[in-house]
Every structure is written in structure tokens, then in C-alpha cells.
N, C-alpha and C positions, 0 to 999 in steps of 0.2 A: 460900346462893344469892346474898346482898348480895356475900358478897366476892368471887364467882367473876363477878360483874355487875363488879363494880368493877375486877378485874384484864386484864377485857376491854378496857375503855374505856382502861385505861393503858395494856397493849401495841398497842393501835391508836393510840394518841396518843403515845408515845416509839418503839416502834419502825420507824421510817420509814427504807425500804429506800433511801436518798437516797444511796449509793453503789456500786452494785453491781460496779464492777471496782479497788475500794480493798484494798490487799494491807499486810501490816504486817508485819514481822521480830519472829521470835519468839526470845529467846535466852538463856540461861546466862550469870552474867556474865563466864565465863572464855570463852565462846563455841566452846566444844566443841560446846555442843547449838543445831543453829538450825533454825528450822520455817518456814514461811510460813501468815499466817494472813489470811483474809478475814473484812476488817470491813466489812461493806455498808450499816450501821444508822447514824443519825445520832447514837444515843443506846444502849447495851446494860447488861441492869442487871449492876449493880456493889455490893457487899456489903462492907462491913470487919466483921468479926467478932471479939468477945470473948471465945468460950464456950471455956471452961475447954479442950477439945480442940485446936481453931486456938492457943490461948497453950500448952499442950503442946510442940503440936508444933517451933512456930516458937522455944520453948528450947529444944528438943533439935537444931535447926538449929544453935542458937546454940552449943553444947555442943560441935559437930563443925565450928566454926570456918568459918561460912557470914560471907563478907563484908558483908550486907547488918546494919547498922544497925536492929534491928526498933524502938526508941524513938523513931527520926525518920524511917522508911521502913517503917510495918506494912502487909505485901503484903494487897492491897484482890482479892476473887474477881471475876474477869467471867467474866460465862457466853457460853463458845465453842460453838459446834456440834461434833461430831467432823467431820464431811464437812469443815468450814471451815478445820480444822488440818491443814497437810500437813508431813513431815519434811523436811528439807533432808537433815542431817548430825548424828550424835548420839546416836539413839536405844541404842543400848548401853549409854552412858553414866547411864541413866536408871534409878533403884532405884525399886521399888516397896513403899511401906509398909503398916501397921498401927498403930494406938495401941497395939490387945490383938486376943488372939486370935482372939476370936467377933466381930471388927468388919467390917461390910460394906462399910466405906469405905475405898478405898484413898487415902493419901496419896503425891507421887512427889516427888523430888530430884535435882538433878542430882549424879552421887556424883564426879564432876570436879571441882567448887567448893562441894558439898553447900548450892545454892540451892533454897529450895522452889519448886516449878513449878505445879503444883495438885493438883486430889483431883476423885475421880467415886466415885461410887459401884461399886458388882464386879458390875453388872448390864452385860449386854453390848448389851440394849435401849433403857439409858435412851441419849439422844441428845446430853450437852454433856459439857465436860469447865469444870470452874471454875476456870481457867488464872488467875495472880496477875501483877497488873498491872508487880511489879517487874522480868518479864521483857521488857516491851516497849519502844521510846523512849518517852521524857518519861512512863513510868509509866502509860502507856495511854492518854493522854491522845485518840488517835482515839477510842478506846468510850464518850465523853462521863465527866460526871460523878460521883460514889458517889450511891445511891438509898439506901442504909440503913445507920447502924450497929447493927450487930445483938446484942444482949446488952449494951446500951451500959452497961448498970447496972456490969457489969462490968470500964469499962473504967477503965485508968489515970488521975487526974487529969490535967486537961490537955491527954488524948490527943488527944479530939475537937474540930473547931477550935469555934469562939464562935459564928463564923457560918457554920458548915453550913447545906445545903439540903436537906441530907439525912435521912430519917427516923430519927432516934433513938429506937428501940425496945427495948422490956425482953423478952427471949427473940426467940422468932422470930415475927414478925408477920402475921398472915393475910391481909395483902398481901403479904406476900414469898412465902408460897406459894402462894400464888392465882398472882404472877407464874411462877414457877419450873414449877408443873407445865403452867400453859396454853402454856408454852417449850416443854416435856418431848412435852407430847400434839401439841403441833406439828410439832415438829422429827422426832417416829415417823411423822407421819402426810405429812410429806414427805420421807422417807428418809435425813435427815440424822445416824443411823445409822452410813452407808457412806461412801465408805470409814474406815474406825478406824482412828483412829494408836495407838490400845492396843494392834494388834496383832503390830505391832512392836516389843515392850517384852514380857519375860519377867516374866509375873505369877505361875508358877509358886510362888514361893515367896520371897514378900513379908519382908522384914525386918521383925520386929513388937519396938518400940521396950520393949513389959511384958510378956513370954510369959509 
């Protein structure tokens, strides 16, 4: 009950609707894929992650010759709405992953310049997509700051800066899901759902990186 008290009072205190006709270019860095996306929040949370899956994936990026840099550019997650993502041009272009078989998490890339894009879960309910900040200008810098490194235990020396503001946490912190599902039950309970830009991307039949 404390933490679900607790992620109340942060999403009423960071996220403040103080833009509402603010639109941001969403893109692939060869710019095959571009989306438009609303950022209406002054502040939206922002996650960098260690856990042995996110460093998976983001080497098996690295494997299939993605230009991004992950030792001085590791893609930080902001949580979008799907209603808030619109396509431009691209969607073709777009693979949809697995780490392993039985996983409920789809990861996606653009298979043009095989840049990670982000991961949602295979639920057609839930209502965000965790779009990575290296797709945006200046690295998202409109969705404000990172709120957590997550598995920090895990992460590289060095990786994290000295003077972060940001929660450095061991696993996942029970503010981080306090915030995420009070997102989740929001964002259902005002239909931001619809429209889905999932469903213009064939999910059918996902590349799974360990079958």
C-alpha cells in the first residue's frame, strides 16, 4: 500500500501535462522508419537497464552491425503510450523479436540499419510501448531526465555517471513498478490502447534470437 501511496504522489508530481500539442520525430538512424510521437509531459519516466536480457539483446544488436555505440550511447526506455505513437513511413521495415521461445516480451528493430526501437510486452491490453531514447533528437532529451538505473549492480564500471539523479537500484524497485503499472491502469482506463501502431508490424512470427 506504501508504495502504491508513494507512486501516486510521483506521477502527480512529475507528470505534468505542460505540453499538450508537443510532437517529436521518432526515427531509425538510417531513417527508413519515422513515426511522430506526442510528448505532452514535462517529465516521462525513463529507465536504463542492466538485466542480463536488455545486455542480450543490445549484443546481439551489436552482432548484426547496428551503428549505435552501446558503451557510450546505452538506449535509455521511455514509456510512450501506443495512441501517442503514430507511423509516418517504415513500418515494414520493423522485425519483431524474442530472446526464447516461451517469452512474452516482444523486442523490435529496425531490420534497415538493425537499430533497437523498443519492447512491449505481447499483450494487446497493456497500453505503452518502451521506445529507446536513441531513436529520438538529442536522445529524448524532450521526456526529461533517466529516473532509474535498473540492475545497476550489474552494470559496467563507469557506465553510470558520478553524479546521477537517478535512482540506482539493485533489480527492479518497487517504485519503478508502482510507477509503471499506475501508467498501465491509466493509460487502459483512458483508452490509450487505440489507435496501436503494433498493428501494423507483423507479429506473426517473431525472430526468436535462442529457439
Amino acid at each position: 500500500a506504501g508504495s502504491a501511496v508513494w507512486a501516486f504522489f510521483w506521477l502527480r508530481s512529475h507528470l505534468k501535462y505542460t505540453h499538450p500539442d508537443r510532437k517529436v520525430e521518432f526515427s531509425c538512424r538510417c531513417g527508413k522508419i519515422k513515426a511522430e510521437v506526442k510528448c505532452p509531459y514535462a517529465d516521462s519516466p525513463k529507465a536504463e537497464c542492466y538485466c542480463d536480457d536488455c545486455t542480450e539483446f543490445f549484443q546481439w544488436m551489436k552482432e548484426k552491425k547496428c551503428p549505435i555505440d552501446f558503451k557510450k550511447e546505452l538506449p535509455v526506455g521511455i514509456q510512450i503510450y501506443k495512441s501517442d505513437f503514430k507511423f509516418i513511413k517504415g513500418a515494414d521495415q520493423i522485425q519483431c523479436t524474442k530472446l526464447k521461445p516461451g517469452s512474452h516480451l516482444h523486442r523490435f528493430y529496425s531490420k534497415c540499419c538493425n537499430c533497437p526501437l523498443w519492447l512491449s510486452p505481447n499483450l494487446s491490453a497493456y497500453p505503452m510501448l518502451i521506445t529507446y531514447n536513441t531513436n529520438f533528437p538529442e536522445n529524448g532529451a524532450d521526456f526529461g531526465q533517466v529516473w532509474w538505473h535498473l540492475n545497476s549492480e550489474k552494470a559496467p564500471k563507469g557506465s553510470i555517471p558520478p553524479n546521477t539523479t537517478a535512482v540506482k537500484a539493485k533489480g527492479l524497485p518497487a517504485g519503478f513498478f508502482g510507477v509503471t503499472i499506475g501508467r498501465a491502469l491509466t493509460g487502459i482506463a483512458c483508452g490509450k490502447t487505440q489507435p496501436n501502431p503494433l498493428e501494423e508490424i507483423d507479429l506473426t512470427n517473431p525472430e526468436i534470437k535462442n529457439p
